[in-house]
N, C-alpha and C positions, 0 to 999 in steps of 0.2 A: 672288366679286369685289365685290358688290355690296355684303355684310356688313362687308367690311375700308373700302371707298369712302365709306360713309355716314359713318361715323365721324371720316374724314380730313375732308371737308368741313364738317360740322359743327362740329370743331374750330375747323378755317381760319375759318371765319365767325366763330365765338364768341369769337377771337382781332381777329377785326379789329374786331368791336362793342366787345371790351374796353376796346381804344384810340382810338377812332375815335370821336367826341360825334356822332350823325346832327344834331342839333340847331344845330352850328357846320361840318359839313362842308359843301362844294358840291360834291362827287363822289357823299355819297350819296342812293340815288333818293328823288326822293319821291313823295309818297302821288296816285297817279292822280285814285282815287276822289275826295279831299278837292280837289287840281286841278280837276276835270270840276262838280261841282257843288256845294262848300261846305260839304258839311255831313258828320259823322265815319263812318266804315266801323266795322263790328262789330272790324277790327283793326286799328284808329286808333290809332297811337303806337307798333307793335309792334318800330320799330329804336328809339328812346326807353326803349321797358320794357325790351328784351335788351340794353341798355346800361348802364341801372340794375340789372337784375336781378344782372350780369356783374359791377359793381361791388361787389354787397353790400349795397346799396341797395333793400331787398325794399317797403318804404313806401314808396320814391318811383316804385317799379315797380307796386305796387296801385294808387296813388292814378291813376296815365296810363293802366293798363287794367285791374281785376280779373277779366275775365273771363279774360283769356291765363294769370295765376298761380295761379287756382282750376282750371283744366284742363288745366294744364299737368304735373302728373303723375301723372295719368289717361293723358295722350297718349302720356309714357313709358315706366310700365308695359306699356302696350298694344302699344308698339312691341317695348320689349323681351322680355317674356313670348312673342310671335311670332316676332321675329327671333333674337336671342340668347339662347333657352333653353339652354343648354352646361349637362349634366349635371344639367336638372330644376331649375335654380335659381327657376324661373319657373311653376311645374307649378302651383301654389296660385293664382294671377294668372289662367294660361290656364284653367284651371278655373271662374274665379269669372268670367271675360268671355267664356266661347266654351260651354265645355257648358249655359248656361243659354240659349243664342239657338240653338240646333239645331246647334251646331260648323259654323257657316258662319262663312267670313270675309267674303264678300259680305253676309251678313247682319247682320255687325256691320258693318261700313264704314256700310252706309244705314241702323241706329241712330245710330253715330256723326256721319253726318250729318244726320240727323234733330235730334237733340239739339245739334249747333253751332248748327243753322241757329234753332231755336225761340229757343235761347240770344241769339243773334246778332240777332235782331228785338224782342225784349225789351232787350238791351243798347241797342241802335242808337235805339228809342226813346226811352230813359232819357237817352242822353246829348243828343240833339237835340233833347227837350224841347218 
């Protein structure tokens, strides 16, 4: 249930970011962190870049965050090769991220966040400057 649900959502969002400027709306949320204290989150502008990105707009989505466009299909692979490998499509993917860290998933999750996080403190400096 979960495989068919993720997908419906996903859509549903990437549908309403299509049409939806986060930029000129007041219904959608904003950014807590930038609220609370001023200064940018490691995923500062992420309704901005899935708006541009959705657009076709890939330059104006790097230039608001390149770290979300450079890992962002890493994240899908990863998703996919796990979730919807249907008939091995994926076999070469989970291969090359799971049999090299001990075929843990909990193993890769805390590289995977290992590597946001380093990512995300180097970004977050850069841009605060």
């Amino acid at each position: 249930l979960i495989r068919i649900m993720i997908p419906i959502v996903i859509l549903a969002i990437g549908i309403i970011y299509f049409f939806v400027n986060p930029e000129l709306s007041i219904w959608m949320p904003k950014c807590p962190w930038w609220l609370l204290t001023d200064t940018y989150c490691p995923a500062c502008g992420l309704q901005r870049f899935l708006h541009s990105l959705l657009r076709g707009n890939i330059i104006d989505a790097f230039l608001i965050n390149p770290f979300l466009l450079i890992s962002l299909p890493y994240a899908v692979l990863a998703v996919l090769g796990k979730w919807y490998n249907i008939n091995g499509i994926f076999n070469k993917v989970n291969r090359f991220i799971y049999k090299r860290i001990h075929n843990s998933p909990a193993t890769v999750f805390c590289l995977c966040c290992c590597c946001v996080k380093i990512s995300a403190v180097i970004y977050f400096a850069v841009i605060n400057k």
